[in-house]
MARVEXTI-135952 format. One record per atom (N, C-alpha, C, CB): x, y, z; chain; residue number from 1; residue in three letters. Coordinates in steps of 0.001 Angstrom, whole numbers. Glycine has a CB too. Layout:
N
        X        Y        Z  chain    n  res
        X        Y        Z      A  NUM  ALA
...
END
This chain:
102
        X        Y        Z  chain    n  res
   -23742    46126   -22181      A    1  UNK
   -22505    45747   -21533      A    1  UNK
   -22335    46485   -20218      A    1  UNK
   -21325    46016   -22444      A    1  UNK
   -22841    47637   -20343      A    2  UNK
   -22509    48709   -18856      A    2  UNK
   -23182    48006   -17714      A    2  UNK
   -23278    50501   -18914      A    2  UNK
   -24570    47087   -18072      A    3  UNK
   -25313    46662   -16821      A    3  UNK
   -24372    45423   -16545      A    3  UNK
   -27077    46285   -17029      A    3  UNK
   -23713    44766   -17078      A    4  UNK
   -23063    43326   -16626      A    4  UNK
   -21914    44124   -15869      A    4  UNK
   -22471    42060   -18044      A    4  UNK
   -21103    45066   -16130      A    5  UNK
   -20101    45866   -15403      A    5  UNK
   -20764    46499   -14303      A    5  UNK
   -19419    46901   -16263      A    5  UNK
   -21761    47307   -14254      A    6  UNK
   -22311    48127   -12934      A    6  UNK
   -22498    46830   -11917      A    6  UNK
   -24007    49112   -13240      A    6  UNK
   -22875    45564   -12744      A    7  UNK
   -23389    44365   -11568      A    7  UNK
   -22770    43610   -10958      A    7  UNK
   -24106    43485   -11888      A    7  UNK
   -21052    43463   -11809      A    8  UNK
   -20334    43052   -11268      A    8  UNK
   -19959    41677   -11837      A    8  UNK
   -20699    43206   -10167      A    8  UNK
   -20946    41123   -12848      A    9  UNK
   -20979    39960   -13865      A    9  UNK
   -19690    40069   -14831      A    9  UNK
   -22414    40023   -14792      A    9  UNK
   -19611    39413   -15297      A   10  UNK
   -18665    39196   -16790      A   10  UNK
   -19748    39387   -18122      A   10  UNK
   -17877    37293   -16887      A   10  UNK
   -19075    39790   -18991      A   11  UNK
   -20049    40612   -20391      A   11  UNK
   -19673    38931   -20967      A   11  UNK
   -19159    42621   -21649      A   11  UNK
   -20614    39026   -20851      A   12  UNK
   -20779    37340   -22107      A   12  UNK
   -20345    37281   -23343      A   12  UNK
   -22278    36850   -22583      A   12  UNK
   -19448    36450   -23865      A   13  UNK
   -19226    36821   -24902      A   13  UNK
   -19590    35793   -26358      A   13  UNK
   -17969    37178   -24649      A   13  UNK
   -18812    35892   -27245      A   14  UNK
   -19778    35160   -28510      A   14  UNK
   -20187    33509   -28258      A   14  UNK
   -18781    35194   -30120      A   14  UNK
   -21782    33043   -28294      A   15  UNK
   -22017    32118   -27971      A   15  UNK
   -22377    31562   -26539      A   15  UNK
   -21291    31765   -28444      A   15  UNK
   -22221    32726   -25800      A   16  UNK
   -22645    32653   -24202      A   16  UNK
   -24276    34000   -24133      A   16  UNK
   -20747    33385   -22928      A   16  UNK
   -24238    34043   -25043      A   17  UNK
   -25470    35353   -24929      A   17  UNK
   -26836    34341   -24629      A   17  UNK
   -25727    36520   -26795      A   17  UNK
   -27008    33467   -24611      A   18  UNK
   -28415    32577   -24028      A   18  UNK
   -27789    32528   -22219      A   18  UNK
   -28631    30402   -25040      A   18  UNK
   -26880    32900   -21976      A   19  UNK
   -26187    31983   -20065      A   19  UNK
   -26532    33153   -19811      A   19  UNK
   -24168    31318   -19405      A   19  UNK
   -27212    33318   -18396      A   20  UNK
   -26714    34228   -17731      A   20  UNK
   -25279    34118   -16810      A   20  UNK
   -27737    34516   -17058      A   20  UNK
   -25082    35003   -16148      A   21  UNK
   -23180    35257   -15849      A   21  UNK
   -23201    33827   -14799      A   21  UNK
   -22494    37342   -14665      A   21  UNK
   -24319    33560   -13964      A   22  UNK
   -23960    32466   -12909      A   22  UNK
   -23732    30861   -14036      A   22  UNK
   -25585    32337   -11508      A   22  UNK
   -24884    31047   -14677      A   23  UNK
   -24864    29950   -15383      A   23  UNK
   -23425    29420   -15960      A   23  UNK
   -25781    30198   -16386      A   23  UNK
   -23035    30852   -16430      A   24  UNK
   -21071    30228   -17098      A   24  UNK
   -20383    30621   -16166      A   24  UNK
   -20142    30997   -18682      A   24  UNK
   -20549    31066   -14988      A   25  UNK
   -19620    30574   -13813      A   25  UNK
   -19775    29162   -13248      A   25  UNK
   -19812    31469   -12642      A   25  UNK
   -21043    28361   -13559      A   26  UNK
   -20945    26945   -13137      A   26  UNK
   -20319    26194   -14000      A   26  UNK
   -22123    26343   -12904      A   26  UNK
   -20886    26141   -15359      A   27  UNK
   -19852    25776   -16234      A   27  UNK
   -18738    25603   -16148      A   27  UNK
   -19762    26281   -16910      A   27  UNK
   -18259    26728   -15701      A   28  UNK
   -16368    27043   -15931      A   28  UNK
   -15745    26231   -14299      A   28  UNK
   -15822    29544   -15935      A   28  UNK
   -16654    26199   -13496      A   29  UNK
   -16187    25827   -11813      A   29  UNK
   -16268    24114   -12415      A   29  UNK
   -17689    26459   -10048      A   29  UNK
   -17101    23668   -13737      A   30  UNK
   -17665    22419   -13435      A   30  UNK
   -16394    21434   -14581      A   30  UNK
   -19679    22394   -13892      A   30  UNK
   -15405    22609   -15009      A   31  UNK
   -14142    22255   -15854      A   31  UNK
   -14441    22088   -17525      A   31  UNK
   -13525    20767   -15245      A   31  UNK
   -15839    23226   -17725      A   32  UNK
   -15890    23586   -19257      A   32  UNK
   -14954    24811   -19292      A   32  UNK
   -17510    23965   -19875      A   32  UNK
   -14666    24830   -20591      A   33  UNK
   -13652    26007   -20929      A   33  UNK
   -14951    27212   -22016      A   33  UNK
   -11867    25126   -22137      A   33  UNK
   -15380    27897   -21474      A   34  UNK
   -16336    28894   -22139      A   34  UNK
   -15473    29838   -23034      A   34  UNK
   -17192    29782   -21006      A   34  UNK
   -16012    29591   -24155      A   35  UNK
   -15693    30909   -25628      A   35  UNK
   -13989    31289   -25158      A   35  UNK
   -17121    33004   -25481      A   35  UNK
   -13061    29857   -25556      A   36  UNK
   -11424    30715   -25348      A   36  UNK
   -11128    31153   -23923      A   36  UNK
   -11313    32289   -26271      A   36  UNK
   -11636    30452   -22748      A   37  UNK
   -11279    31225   -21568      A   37  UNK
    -9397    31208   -21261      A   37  UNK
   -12245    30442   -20213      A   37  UNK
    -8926    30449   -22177      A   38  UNK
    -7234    30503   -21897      A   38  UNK
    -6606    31067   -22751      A   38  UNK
    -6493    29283   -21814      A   38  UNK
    -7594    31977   -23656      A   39  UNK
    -6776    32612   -24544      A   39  UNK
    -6616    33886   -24014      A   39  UNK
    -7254    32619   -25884      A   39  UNK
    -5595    34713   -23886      A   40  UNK
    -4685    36048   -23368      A   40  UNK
    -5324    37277   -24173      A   40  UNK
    -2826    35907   -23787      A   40  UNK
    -5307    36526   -25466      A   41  UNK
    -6033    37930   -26226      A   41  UNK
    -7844    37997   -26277      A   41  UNK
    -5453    37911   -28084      A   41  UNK
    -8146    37384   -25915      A   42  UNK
    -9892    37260   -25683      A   42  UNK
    -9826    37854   -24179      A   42  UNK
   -10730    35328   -25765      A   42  UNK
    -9030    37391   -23076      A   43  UNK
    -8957    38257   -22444      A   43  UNK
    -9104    39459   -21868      A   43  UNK
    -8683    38179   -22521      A   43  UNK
    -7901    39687   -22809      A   44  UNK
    -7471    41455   -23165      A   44  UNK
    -8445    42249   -23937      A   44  UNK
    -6069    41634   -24153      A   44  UNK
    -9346    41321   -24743      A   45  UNK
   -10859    42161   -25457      A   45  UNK
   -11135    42378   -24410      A   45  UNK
   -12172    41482   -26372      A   45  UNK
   -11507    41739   -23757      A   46  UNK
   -12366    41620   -22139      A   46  UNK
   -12646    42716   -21793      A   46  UNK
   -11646    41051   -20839      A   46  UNK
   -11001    42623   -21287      A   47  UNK
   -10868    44077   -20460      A   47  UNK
   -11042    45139   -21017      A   47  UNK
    -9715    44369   -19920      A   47  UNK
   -10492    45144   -22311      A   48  UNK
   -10896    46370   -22834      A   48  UNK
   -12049    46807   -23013      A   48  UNK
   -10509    46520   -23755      A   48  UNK
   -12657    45893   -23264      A   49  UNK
   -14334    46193   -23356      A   49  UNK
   -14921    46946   -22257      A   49  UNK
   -15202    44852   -23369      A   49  UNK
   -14525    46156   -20835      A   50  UNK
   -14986    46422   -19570      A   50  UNK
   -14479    48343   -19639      A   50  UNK
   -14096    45179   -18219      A   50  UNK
   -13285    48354   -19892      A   51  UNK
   -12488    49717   -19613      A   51  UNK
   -13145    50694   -20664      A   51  UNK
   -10686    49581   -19861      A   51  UNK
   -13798    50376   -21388      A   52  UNK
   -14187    51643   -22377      A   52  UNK
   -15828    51574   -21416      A   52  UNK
   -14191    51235   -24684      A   52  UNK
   -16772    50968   -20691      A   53  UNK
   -18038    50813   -20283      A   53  UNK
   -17454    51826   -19298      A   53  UNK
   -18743    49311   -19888      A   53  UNK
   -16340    51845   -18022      A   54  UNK
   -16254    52809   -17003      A   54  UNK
   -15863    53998   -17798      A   54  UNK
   -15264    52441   -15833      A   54  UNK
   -15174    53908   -19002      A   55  UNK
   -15078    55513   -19729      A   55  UNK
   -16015    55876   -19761      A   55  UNK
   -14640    55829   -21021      A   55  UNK
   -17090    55414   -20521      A   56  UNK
   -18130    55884   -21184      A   56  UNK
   -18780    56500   -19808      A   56  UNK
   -18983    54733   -22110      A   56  UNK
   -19032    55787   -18109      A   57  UNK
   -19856    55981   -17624      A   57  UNK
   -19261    57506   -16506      A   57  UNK
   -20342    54562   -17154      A   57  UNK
   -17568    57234   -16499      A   58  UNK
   -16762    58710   -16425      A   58  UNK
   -17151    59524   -17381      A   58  UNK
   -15236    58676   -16582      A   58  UNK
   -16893    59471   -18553      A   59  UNK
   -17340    60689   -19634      A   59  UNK
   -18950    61449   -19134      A   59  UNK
   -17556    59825   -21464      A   59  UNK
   -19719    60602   -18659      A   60  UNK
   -21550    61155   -18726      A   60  UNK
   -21407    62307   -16976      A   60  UNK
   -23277    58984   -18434      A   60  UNK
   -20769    61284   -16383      A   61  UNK
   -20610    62071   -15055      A   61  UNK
   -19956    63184   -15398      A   61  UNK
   -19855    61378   -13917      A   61  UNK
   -18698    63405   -15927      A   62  UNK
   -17955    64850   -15942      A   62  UNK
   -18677    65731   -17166      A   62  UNK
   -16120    64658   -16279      A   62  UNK
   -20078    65178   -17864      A   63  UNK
   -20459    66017   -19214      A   63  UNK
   -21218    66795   -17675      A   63  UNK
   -21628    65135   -21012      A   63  UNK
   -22058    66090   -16575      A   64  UNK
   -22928    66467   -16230      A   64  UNK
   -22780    67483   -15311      A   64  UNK
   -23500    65637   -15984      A   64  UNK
   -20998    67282   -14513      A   65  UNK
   -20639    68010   -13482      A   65  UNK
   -20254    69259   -14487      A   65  UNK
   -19466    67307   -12451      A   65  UNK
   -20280    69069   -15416      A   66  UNK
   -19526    70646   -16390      A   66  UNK
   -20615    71310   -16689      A   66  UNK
   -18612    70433   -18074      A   66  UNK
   -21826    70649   -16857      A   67  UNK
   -23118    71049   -17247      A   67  UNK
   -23418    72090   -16289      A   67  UNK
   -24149    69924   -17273      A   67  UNK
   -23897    71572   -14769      A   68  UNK
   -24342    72227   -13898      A   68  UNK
   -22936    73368   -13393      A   68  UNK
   -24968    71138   -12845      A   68  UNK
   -22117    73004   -13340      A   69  UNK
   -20823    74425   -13343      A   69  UNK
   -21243    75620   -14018      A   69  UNK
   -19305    74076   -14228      A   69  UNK
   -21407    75005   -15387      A   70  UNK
   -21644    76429   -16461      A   70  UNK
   -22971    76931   -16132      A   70  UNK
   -21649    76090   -18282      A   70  UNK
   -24283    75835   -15473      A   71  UNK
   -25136    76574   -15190      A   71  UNK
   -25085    77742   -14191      A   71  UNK
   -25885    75858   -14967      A   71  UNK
   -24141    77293   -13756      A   72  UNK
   -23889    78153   -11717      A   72  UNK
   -23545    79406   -11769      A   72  UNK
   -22416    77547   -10543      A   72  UNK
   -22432    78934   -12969      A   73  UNK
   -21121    80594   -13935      A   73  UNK
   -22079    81756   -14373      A   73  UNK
   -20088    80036   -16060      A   73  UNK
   -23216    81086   -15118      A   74  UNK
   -24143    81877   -16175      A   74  UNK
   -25376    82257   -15457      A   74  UNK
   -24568    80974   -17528      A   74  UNK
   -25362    81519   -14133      A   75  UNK
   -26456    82149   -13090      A   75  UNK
   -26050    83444   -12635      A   75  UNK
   -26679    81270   -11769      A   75  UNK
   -24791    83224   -12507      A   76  UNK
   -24083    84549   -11741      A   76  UNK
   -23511    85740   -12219      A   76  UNK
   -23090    84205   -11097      A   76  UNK
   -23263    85294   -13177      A   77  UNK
   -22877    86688   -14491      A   77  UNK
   -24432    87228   -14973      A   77  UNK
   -21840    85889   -16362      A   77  UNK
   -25482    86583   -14998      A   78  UNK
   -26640    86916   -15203      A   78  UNK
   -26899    87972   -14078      A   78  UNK
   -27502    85744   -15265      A   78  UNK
   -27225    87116   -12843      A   79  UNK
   -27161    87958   -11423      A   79  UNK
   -26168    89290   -11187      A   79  UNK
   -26677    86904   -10307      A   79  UNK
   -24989    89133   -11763      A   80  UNK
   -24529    90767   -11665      A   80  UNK
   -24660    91484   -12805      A   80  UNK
   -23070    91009   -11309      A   80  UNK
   -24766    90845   -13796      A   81  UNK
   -25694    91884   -15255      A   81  UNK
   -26630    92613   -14143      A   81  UNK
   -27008    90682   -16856      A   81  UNK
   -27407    92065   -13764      A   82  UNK
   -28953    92483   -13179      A   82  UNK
   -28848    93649   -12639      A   82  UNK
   -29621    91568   -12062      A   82  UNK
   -27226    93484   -11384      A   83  UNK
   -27304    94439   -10463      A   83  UNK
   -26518    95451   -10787      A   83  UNK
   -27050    94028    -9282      A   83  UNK
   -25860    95201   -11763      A   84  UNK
   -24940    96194   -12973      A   84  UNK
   -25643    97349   -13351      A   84  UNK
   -24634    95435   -14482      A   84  UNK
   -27197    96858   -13912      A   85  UNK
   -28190    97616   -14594      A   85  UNK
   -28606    98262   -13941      A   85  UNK
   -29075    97154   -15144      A   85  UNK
   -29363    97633   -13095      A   86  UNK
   -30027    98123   -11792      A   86  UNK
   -29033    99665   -11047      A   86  UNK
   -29984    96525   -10575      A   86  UNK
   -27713    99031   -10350      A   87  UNK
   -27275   100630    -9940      A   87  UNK
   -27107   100905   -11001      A   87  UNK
   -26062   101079    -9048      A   87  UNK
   -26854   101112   -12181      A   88  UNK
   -26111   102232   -13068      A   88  UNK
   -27879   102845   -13613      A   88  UNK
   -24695   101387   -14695      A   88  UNK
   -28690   102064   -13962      A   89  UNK
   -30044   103430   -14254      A   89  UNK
   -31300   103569   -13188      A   89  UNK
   -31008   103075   -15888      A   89  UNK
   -30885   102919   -11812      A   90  UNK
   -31653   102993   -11288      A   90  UNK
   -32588   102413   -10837      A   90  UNK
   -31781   103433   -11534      A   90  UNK
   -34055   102562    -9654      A   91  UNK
   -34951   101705    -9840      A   91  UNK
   -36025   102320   -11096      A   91  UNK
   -35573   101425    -8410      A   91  UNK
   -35659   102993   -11603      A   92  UNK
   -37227   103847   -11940      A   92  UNK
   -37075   103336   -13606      A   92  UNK
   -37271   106162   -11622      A   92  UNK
   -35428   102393   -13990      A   93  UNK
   -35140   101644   -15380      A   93  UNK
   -36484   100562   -15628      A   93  UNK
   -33482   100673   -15266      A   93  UNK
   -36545   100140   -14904      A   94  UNK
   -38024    99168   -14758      A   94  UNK
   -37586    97606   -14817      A   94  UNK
   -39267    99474   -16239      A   94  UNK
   -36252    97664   -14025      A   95  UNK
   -35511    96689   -14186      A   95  UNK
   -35092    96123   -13143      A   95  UNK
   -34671    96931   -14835      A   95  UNK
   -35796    95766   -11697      A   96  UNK
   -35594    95386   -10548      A   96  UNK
   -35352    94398   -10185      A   96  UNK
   -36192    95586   -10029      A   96  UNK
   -34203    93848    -9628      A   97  UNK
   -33937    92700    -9671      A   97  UNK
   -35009    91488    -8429      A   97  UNK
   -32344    92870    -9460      A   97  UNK
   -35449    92105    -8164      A   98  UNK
   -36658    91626    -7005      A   98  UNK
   -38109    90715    -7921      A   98  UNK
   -37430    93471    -6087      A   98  UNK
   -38275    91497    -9000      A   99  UNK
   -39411    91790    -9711      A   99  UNK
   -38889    90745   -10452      A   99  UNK
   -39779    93229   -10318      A   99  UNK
   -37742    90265   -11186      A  100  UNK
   -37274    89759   -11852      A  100  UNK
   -37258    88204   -11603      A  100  UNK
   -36340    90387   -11946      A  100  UNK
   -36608    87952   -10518      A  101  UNK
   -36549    86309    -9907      A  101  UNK
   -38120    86264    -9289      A  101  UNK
   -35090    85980    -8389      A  101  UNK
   -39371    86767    -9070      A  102  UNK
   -40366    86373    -8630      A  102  UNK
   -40975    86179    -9531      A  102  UNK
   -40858    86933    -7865      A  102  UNK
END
């Protein structure tokens, strides 16, 4: 369903799964009525259908922007662990932060 939404098509619905989307747009221009097109609540599946495909494709984007955040957070608390260690025992701890990222 997400590729008929990313494309800009209508999600076909029961009994239109052999059409592609132009095919039951000629149909419907040519004064067939495809699977209930005047019914309000087939409709409203519609949309809803359509509206849970942009959730789903919002939900993956903000898993991914939270993903790389926490990577950035845990880069950097890592990075001052390092330099935490480093001044408090020294270089001679064997713990250089130079030595470390190469």
């Amino acid at each position: 369903m997400a590729a008929f939404v990313q494309s800009g098509q209508r999600i076909p619905r029961r009994g239109e799964v052999g059409l592609t989307s132009s095919e039951i747009d000629n149909f419907e221009s040519a004064g067939y009525v495809m699977s209930g097109n005047r019914h309000a609540r087939m409709n409203a599946v519609r949309i809803r259908k359509e509206n849970q495909v942009y959730t789903a494709e919002e939900k993956a984007a903000l898993a991914m922007f939270n993903y790389e955040e926490n990577k950035r957070k845990e880069a950097k608390i890592l990075d001052d662990m390092k330099r935490l260690v480093h001044k408090t025992l020294g270089p001679d701890a064997g713990l250089d932060p130079v030595e470390e990222e190469g």
